[in-house]
FIKOLZA-1660 file (N, C-alpha, C; in steps of 0.1 Angstrom, whole numbers, plus 5000, padded with zeros to 4 digits):
% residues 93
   i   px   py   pz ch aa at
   1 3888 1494 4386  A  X  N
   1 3894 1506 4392  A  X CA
   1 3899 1503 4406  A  X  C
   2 3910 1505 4410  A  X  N
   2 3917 1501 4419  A  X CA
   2 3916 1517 4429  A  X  C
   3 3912 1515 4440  A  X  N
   3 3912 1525 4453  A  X CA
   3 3924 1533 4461  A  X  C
   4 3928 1541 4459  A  X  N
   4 3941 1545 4464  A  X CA
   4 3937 1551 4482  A  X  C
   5 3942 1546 4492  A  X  N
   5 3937 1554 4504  A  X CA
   5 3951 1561 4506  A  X  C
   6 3949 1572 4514  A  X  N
   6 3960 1585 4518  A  X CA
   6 3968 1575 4529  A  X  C
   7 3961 1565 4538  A  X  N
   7 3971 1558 4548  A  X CA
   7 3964 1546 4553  A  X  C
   8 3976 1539 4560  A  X  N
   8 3971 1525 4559  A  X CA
   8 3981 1520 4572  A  X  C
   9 3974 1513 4582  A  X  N
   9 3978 1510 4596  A  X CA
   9 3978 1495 4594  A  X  C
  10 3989 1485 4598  A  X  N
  10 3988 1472 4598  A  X CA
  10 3982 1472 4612  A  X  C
  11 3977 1462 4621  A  X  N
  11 3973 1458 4638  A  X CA
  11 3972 1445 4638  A  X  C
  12 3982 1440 4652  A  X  N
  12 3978 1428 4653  A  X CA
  12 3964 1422 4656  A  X  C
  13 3962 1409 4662  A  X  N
  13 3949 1412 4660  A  X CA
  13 3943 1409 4676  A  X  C
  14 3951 1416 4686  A  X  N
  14 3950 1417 4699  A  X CA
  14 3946 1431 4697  A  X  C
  15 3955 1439 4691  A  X  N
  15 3952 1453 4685  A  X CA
  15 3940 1458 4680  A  X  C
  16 3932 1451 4670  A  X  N
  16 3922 1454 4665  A  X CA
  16 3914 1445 4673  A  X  C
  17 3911 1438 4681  A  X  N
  17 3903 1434 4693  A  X CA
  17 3900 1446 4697  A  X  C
  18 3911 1452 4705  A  X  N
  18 3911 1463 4714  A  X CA
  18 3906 1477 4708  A  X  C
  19 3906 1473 4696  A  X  N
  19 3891 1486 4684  A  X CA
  19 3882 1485 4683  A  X  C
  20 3879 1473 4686  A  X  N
  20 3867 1463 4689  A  X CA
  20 3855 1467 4695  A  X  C
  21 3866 1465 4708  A  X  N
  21 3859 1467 4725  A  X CA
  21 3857 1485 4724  A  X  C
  22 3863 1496 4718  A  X  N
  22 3860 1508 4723  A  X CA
  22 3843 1512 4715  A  X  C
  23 3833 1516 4726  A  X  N
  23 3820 1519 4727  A  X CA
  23 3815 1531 4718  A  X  C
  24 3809 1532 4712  A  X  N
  24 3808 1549 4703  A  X CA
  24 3818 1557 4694  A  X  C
  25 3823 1548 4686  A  X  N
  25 3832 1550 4679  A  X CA
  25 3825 1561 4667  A  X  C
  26 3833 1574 4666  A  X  N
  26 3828 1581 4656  A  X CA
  26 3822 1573 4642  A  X  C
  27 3815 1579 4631  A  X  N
  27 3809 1576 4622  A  X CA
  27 3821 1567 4613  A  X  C
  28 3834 1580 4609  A  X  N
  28 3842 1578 4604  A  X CA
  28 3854 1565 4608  A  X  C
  29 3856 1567 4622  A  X  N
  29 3867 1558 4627  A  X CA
  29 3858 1544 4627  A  X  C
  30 3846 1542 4628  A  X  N
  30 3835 1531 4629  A  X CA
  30 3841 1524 4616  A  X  C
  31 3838 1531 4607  A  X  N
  31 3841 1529 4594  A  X CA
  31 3854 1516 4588  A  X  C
  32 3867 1528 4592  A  X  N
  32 3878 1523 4593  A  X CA
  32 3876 1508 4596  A  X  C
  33 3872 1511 4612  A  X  N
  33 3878 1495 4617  A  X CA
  33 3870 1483 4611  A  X  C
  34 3853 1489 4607  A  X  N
  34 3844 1475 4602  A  X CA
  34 3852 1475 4590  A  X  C
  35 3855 1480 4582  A  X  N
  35 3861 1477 4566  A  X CA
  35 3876 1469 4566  A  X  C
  36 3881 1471 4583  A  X  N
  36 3897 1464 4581  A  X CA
  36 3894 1452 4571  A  X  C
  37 3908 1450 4565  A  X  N
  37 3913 1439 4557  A  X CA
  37 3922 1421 4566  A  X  C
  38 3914 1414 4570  A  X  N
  38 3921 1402 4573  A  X CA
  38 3937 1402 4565  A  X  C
  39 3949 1398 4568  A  X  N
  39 3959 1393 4561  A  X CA
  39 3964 1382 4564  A  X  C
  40 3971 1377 4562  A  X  N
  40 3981 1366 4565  A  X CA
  40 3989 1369 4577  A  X  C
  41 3990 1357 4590  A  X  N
  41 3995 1359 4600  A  X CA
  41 3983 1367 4612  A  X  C
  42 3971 1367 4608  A  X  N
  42 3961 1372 4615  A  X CA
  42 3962 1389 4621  A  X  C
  43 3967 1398 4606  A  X  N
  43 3970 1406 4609  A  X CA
  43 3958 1417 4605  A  X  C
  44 3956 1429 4609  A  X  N
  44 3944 1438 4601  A  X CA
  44 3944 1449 4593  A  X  C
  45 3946 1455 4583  A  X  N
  45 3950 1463 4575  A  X CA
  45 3939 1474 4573  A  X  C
  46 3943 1483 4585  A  X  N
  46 3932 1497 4581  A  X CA
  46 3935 1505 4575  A  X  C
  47 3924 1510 4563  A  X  N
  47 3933 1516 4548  A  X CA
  47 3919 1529 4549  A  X  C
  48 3926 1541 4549  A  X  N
  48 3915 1554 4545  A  X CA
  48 3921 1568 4543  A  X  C
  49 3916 1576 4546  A  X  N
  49 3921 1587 4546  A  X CA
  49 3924 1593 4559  A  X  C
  50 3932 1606 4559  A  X  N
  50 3939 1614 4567  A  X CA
  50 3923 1617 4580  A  X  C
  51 3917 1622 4571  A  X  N
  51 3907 1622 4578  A  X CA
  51 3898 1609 4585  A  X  C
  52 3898 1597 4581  A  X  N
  52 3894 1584 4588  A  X CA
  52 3905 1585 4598  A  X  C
  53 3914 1586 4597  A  X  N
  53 3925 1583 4607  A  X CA
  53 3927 1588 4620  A  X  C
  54 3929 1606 4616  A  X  N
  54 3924 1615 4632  A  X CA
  54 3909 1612 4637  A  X  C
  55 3902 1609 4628  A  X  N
  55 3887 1604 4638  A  X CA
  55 3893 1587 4645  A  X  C
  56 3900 1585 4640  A  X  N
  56 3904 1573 4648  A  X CA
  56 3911 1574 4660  A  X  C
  57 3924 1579 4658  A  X  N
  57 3932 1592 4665  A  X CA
  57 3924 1599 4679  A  X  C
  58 3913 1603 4675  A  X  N
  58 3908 1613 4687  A  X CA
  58 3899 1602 4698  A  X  C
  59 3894 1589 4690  A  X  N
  59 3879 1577 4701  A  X CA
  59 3895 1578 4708  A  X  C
  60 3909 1571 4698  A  X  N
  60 3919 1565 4710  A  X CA
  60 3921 1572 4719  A  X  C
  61 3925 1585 4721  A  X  N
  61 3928 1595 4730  A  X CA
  61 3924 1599 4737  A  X  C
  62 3909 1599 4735  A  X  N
  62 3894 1600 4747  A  X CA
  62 3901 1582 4754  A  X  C
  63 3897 1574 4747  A  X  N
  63 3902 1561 4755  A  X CA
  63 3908 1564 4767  A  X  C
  64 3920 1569 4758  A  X  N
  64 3936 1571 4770  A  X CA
  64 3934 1581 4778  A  X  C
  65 3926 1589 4778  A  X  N
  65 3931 1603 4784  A  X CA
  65 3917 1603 4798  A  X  C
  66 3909 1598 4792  A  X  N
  66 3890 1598 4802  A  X CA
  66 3896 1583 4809  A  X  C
  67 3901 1571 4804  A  X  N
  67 3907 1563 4808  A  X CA
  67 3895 1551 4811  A  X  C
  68 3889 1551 4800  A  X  N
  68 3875 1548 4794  A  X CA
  68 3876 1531 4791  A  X  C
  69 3889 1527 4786  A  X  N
  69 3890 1512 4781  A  X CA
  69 3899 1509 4793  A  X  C
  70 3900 1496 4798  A  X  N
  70 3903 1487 4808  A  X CA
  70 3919 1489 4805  A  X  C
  71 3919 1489 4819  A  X  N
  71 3941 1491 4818  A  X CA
  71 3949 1481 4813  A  X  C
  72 3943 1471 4815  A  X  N
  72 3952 1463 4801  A  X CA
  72 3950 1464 4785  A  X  C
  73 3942 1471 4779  A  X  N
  73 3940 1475 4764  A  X CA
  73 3949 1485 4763  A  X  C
  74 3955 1495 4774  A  X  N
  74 3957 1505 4774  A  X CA
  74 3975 1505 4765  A  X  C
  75 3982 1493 4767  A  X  N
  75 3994 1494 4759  A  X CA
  75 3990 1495 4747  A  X  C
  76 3981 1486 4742  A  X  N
  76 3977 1485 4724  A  X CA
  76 3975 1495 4722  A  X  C
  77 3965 1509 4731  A  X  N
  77 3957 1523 4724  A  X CA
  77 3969 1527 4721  A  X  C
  78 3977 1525 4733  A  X  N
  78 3993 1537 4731  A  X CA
  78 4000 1530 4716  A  X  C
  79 4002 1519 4718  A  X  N
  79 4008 1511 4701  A  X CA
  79 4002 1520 4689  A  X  C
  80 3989 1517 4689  A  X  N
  80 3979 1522 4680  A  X CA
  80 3981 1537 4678  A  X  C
  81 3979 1540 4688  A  X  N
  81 3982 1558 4685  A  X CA
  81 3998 1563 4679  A  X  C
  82 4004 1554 4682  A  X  N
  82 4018 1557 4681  A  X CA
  82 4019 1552 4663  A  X  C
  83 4014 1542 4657  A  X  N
  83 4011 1538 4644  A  X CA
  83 4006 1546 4640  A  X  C
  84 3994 1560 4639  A  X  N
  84 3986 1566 4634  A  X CA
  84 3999 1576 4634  A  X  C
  85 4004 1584 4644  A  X  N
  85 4010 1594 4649  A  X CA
  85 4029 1592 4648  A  X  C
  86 4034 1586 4640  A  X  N
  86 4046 1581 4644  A  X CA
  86 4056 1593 4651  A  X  C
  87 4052 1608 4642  A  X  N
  87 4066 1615 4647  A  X CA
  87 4061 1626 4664  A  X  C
  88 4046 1620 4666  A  X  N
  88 4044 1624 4680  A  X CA
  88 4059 1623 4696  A  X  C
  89 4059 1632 4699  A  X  N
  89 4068 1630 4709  A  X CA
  89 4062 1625 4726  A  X  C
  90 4052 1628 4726  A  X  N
  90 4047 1622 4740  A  X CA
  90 4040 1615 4743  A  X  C
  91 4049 1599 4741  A  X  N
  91 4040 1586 4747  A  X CA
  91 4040 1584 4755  A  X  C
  92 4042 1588 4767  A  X  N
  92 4041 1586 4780  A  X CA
  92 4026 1585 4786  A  X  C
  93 4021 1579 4795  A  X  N
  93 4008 1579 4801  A  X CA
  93 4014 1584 4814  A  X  C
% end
């Protein structure tokens, strides 16, 4: 039986480093990133539900917003959030 997830984030793998490094990652978002999928081209395939996703969505946002991860991770959280969030209008930091 084959697994259907509601959504699925490709990351490079500077990207999913930088998932890596964030400290106290919800139960759910924890989840997500231990289970990513290796691909071809060293890429990472996070595959779950709507709900794995906003718990992913909200560690990044704390990241960005408390300003919690080191200022050079900080373009990937913005990448990352913008991949979870595409039709969000305020990427600005």
């Amino acid at each position: 039986m084959t697994r259907t997830y509601d959504f699925e984030v490709s990351l490079s793998q500077k990207e999913y480093s930088v998932l890596m490094d964030i400290r106290g990652l919800e139960s759910k978002a924890h989840f997500l990133v231990m289970t990513a999928k290796l691909q071809e081209g060293k890429r990472y395939l996070l595959q779950g539900s709507h709900e794995d996703f906003d718990s992913l969505l909200r560690d990044v946002e704390m990241e960005i917003d408390e300003e919690l991860a080191p200022k050079k991770n900080f373009p990937a959280l913005l990448r990352i959030r913008k991949y979870i969030t595409p039709t969000d209008e305020d990427w600005s930091f």
